[in-house]
C-alpha positions as CSV (number, residue, x, y, z in Angstrom):
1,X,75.6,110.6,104.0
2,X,77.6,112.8,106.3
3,X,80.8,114.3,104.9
4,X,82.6,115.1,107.7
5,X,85.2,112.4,107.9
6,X,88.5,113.1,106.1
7,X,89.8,110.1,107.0
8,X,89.0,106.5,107.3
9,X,90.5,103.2,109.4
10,X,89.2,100.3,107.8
11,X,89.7,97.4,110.0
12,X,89.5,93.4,108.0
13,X,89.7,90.0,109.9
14,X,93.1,89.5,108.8
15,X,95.5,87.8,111.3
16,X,98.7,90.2,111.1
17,X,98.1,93.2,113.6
18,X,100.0,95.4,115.2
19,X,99.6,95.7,119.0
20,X,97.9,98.8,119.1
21,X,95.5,100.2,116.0
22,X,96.7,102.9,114.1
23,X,96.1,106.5,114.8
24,X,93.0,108.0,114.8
25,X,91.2,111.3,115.2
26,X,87.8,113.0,115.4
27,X,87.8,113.6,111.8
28,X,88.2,109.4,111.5
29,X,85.5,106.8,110.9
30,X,86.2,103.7,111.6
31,X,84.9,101.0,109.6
32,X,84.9,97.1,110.1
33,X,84.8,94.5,107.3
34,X,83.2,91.5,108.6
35,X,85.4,89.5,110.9
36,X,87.4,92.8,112.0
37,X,85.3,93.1,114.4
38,X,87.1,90.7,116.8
39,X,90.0,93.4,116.7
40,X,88.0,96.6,117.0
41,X,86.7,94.9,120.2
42,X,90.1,94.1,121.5
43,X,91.5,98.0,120.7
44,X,88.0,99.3,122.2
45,X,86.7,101.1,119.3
46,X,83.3,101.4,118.3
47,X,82.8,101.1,114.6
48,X,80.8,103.6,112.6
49,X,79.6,100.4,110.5
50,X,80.2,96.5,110.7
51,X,79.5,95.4,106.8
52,X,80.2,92.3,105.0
53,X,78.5,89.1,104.6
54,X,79.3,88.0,108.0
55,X,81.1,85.2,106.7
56,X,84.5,85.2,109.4
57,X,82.3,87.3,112.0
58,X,82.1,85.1,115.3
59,X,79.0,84.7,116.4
60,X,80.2,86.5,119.5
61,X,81.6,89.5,118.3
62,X,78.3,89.8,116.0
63,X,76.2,89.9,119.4
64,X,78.4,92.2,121.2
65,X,78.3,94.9,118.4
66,X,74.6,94.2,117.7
67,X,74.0,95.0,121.7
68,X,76.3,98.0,121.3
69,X,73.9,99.9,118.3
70,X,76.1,99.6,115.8
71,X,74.9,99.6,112.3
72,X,75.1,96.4,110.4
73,X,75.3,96.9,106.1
74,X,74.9,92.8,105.4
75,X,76.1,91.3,101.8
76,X,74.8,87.9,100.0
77,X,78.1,85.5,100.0
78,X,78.2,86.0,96.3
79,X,79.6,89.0,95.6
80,X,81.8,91.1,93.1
81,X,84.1,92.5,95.6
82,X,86.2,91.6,99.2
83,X,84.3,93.5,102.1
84,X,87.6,95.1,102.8
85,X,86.9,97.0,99.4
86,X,83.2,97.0,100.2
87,X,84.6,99.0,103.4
88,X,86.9,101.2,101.1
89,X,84.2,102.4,98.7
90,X,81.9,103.1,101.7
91,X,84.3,105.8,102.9
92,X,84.6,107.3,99.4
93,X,81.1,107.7,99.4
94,X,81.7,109.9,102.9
95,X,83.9,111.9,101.3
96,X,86.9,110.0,102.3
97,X,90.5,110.9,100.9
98,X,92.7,109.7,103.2
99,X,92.7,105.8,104.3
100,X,94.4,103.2,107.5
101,X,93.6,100.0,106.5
102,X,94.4,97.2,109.4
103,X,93.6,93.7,109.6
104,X,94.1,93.0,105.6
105,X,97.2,90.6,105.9
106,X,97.4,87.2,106.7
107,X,97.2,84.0,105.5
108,X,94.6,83.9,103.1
109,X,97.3,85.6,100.5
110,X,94.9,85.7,97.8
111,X,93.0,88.2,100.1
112,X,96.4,89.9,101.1
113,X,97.6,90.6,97.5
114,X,94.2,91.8,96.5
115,X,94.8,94.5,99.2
116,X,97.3,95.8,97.4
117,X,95.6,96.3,94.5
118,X,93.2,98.3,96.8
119,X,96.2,100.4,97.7
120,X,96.8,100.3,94.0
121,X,93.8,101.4,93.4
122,X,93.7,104.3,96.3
123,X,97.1,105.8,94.5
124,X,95.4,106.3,91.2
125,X,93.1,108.2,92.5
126,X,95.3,110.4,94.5
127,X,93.8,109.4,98.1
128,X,96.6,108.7,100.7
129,X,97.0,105.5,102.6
130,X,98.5,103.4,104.4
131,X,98.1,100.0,105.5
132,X,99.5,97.9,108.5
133,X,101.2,95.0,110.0
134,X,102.4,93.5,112.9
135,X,105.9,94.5,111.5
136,X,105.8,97.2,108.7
137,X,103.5,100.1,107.2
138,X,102.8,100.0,103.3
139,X,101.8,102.9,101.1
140,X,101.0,103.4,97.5
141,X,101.4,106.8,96.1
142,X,102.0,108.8,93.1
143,X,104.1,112.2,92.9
144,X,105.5,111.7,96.3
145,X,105.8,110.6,100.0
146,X,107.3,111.6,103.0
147,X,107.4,110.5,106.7
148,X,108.9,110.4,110.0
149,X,110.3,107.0,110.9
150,X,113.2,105.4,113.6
151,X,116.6,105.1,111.8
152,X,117.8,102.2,110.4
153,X,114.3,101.0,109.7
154,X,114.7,98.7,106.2
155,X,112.5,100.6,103.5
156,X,111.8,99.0,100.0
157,X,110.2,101.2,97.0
158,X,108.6,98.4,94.6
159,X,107.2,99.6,91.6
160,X,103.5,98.9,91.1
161,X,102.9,100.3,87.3
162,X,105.5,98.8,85.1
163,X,107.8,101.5,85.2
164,X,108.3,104.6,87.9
165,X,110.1,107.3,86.6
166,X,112.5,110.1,88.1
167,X,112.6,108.1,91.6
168,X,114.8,110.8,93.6
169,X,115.0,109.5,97.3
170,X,116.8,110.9,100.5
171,X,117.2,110.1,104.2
172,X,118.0,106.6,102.7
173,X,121.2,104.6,102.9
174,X,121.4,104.5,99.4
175,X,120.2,107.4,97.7
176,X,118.6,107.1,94.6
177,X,118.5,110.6,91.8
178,X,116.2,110.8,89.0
179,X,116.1,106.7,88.8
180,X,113.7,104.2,87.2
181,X,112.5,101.4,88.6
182,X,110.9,99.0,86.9
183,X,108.3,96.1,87.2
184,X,110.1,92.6,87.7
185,X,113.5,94.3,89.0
186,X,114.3,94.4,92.6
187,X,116.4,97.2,92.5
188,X,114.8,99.2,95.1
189,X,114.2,96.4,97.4
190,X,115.8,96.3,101.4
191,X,117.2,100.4,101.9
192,X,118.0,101.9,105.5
193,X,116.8,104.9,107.2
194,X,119.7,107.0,108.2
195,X,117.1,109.9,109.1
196,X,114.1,110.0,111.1
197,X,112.8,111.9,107.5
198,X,112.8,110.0,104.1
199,X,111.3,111.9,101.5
200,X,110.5,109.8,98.0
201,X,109.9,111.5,94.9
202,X,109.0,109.9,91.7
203,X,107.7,111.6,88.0
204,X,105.4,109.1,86.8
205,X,104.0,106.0,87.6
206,X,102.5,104.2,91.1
207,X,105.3,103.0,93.5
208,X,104.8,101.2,96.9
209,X,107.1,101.6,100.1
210,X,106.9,99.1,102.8
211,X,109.0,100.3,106.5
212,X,109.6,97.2,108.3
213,X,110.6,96.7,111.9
């Protein structure tokens, strides 16, 4: 396989999207999970690879990317893993480090939580990432984070490990210094931007941010 790509947009069927898909760049592949399809048809982008066991695919959307060329990787039904992680481990084997997931919220919220644990899963390993909704951006990440976002955007830091040590926050409403955060608290739960920079930094353990709108 080609390792060229340092990043990856993985796009599922979920229904919660923002208007536009997220950024992209030559260095991207884009990859769709089964019914994601329908939206990398309605952003115009041409997926790399449409894989999945074509169970939420229209049968629409599977004829206009067949006619296009692209590559199809088909699945049997009964499976060990989502086609949104299918999607995810197909861009590690690219050589993949840094992930957008779209499309991977909704209503199935057995599917929606399981993302996270892809995020989850993505931290460990020290790979970047980010995934989006129609109203907030969600990362996992160990060590730290930073970013540029609108003030006064709400910004929760939930802990994903059971405990995330040495949290030291700022750009935030209210600043947190060498904190811990713990699993079952909601201690860091609904900050506020008061700089278009926040910068988290934790010692130890996984933590997740979500910016809403």
């Amino acid at each position: 396989m080609s390792h060229r790509y340092k990043h990856a947009l993985i796009i599922g069927s979920g229904e919660d999207v923002p208007s536009e898909h997220p950024p992209i760049t030559r260095e991207t592949v884009v990859i769709c999970a089964d019914g994601g399809g329908k939206h990398a048809q309605k952003w115009g982008l041409t997926p790399a690879i449409l894989l999945g066991d074509m169970d939420s695919i229209s049968p629409q959307v599977y004829e206009y990317w067949k006619e296009k060329g692209v590559r199809f990787l088909e699945y049997p039904v009964h499976k060990d893993k989502t086609d949104v992680e299918l999607g995810v481990d197909y861009a590690v084997e690219l050589g993949v480090s840094s992930f957008s997931l779209v499309g991977v919220w909704g209503d199935r919220i057995d599917h929606s939580l399981g993302n996270l644990e892809l995020l989850y899963s993505l931290a460990e390993r020290g790979m970047s990432n980010v995934m989006y909704t129609a109203s907030a951006a969600l990362a996992a990440f160990q060590g730290g984070f930073s970013t540029e976002i609108d003030v006064d955007t709400t910004v929760s830091l939930i802990p994903l490990t059971q405990k995330v040590e040495g949290v030291t926050t700022s750009g935030l409403q209210y600043p947190l210094h060498q904190a811990t955060l713990e699993k079952g608290s909601t201690l860091g739960i609904s900050n506020k931007s008061i700089e278009t920079g926040i910068d988290i930094q934790c010692s130890g353990g996984i933590l997740l941010i979500i910016m809403s709108k």
